[in-house]
KEZA-747219 format. One record per residue (C-alpha): residue number from 0; x, z, y. Coordinates in steps of 0.1 Angstrom, whole numbers, always signed. Example, Ala and Ser with C-alpha at 12.3 -4.5 7.8 and 13.67 -1.06 7.14 Angstrom:
! KEZA-747219
NODE   n    xx    zz    yy
NODE   0  +123   +78   -45
NODE   1  +137   +71   -11
***
This chain:
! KEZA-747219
NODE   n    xx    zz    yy
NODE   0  +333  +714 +1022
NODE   1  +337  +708  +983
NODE   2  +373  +711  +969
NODE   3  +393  +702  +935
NODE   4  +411  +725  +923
NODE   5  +443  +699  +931
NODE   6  +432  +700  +969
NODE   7  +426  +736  +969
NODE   8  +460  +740  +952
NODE   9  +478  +717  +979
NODE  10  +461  +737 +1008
NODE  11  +477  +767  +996
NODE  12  +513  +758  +987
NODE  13  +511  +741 +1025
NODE  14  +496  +777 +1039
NODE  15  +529  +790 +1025
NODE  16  +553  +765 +1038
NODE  17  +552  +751 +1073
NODE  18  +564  +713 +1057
NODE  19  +556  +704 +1022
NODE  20  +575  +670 +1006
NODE  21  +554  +650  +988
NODE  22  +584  +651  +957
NODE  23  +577  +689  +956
NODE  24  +538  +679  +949
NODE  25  +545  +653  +924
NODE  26  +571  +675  +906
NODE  27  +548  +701  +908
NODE  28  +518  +687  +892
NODE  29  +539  +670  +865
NODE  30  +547  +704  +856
NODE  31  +516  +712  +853
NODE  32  +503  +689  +837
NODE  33  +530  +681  +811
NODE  34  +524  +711  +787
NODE  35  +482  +701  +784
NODE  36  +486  +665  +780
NODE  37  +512  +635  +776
NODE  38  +508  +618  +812
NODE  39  +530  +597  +826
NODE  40  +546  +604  +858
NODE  41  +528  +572  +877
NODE  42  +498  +585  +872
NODE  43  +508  +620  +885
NODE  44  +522  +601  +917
NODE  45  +490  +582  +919
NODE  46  +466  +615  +916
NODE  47  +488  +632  +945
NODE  48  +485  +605  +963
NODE  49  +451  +599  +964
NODE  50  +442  +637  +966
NODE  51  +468  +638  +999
NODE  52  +452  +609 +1014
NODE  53  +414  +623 +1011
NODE  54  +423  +658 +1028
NODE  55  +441  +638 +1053
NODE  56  +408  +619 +1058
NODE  57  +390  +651 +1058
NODE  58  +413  +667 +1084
NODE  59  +427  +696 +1069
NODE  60  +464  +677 +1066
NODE  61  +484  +656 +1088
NODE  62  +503  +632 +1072
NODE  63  +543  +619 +1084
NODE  64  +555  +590 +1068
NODE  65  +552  +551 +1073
NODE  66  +522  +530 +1077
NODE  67  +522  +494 +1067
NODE  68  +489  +472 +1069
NODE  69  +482  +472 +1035
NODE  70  +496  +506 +1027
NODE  71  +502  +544 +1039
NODE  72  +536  +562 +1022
NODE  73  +533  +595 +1029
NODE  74  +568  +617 +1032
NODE  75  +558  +645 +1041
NODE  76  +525  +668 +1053
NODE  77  +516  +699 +1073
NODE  78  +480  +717 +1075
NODE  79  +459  +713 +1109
NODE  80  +435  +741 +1122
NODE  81  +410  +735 +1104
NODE  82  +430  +734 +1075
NODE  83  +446  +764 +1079
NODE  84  +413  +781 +1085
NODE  85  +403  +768 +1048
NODE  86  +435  +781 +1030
NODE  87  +434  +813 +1048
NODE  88  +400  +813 +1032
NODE  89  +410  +806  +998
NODE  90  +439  +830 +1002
NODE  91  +411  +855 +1014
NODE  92  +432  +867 +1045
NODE  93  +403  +879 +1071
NODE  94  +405  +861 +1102
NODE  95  +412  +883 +1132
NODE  96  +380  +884 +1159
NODE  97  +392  +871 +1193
NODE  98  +380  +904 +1210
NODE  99  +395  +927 +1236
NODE 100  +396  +961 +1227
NODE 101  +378  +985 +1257
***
């Protein structure tokens, strides 16, 4: 599975925390951002956004928040198994073998 360097970013910060706020990841990547480039802080929001709501789709994130029908706000977001299988990856913690010693 391909990742941005914003998704891999996210996976991480969530492998460190057992909650992450969506405020901390817009603050965040304003930060970020701000010393590169002049960008506003809509467009930030908008990027996070988007970038939560494709590794929800992909399954490495669970989302809390409130769904509308036109719209999902997202509060809040936590990693899954198979998302914590990818950070630990990125991190490059070696995954323990389910094996019995004899």
């Amino acid at each position: 599975m391909r990742l941005s360097t914003l998704q891999k970013s996210i996976l991480l910060q969530c492998f460190d925390q057992k909650r992450l706020k969506k405020k901390a990841l817009d603050d965040w990547y304003a930060h970020q951002a701000a010393p590169s480039r002049s960008v506003r802080y809509k467009d930030t929001q908008n990027t996070v956004t988007k970038t939560l709501e494709n590794l929800i789709d992909k399954g490495c994130l669970t989302g809390v928040g409130i769904r509308t029908q036109q719209k999902w706000f997202v509060h809040e977001v936590r990693l899954t198994p198979d998302g914590r299988k990818i950070a630990k990856k990125l991190r490059g913690v070696q995954q323990a073998l389910p094996l019995q010693p004899s």
